[in-house]
N, C-alpha and C positions, 0 to 999 in steps of 0.2 A: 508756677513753672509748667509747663508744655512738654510733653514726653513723647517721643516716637519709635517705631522700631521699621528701618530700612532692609528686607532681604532680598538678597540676592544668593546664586547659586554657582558654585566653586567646581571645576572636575580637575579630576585626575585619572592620569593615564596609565599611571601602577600604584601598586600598595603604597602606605605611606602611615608613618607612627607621630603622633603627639603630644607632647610633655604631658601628665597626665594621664594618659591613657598606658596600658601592659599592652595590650595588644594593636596587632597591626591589621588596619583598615584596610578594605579591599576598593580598587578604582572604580571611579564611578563621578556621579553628580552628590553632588550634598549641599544640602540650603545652608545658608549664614544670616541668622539674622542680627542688625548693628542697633541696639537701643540706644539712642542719642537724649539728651534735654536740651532745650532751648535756652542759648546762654541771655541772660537780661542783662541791660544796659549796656547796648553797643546801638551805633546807629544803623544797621542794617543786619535782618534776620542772620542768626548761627545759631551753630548745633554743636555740639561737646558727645563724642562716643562715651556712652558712662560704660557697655558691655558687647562683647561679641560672642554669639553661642554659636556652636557648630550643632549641627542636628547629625545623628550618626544612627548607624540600624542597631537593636538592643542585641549584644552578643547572647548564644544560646535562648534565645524566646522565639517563640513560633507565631507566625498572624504578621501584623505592620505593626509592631511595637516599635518606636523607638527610642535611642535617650539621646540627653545634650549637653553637652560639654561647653560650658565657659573658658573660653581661652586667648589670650592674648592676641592682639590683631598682628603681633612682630612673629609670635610662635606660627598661626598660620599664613603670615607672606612667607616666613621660613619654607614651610614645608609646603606650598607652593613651588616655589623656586625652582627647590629642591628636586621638584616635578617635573619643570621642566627642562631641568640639564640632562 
């Protein structure tokens, strides 16, 4: 089986909270990467999302540390949205 991971990069235009997360993330750009497999036995290539990470800056660490949060692709079209109403 065939593994990928597609990123792509999300903004936002004010703070914005995550199931998951205590606190609230400040606006900005944040990568997403979507790790897919490659579904077998169909007659033309697909891809199945097995995970989506958000990459986010490491609270209280100094330098580019960051961490990443696995989260539900519906949680962040939510808080997308949510973005921009």
């Amino acid at each position: 089986m065939e593994f990928r991971t597609r990123q792509t990069t999300v903004h936002f235009n004010a703070a914005f909270k995550l199931p998951g997360l205590d606190m609230v993330q400040p606006a900005g750009d944040y990568r997403v990467d979507h790790d897919e497999e490659q579904i077998e036995n169909v007659s033309r290539q697909a891809w199945r999302r097995i995970d989506t990470i958000i990459h986010l800056p490491a609270i209280n660490e100094k330098g580019s540390k960051r961490q990443m949060l696995s989260i539900s692709p519906s949680d962040l079209d939510a808080a997308i949205e949510r973005d921009r109403q």
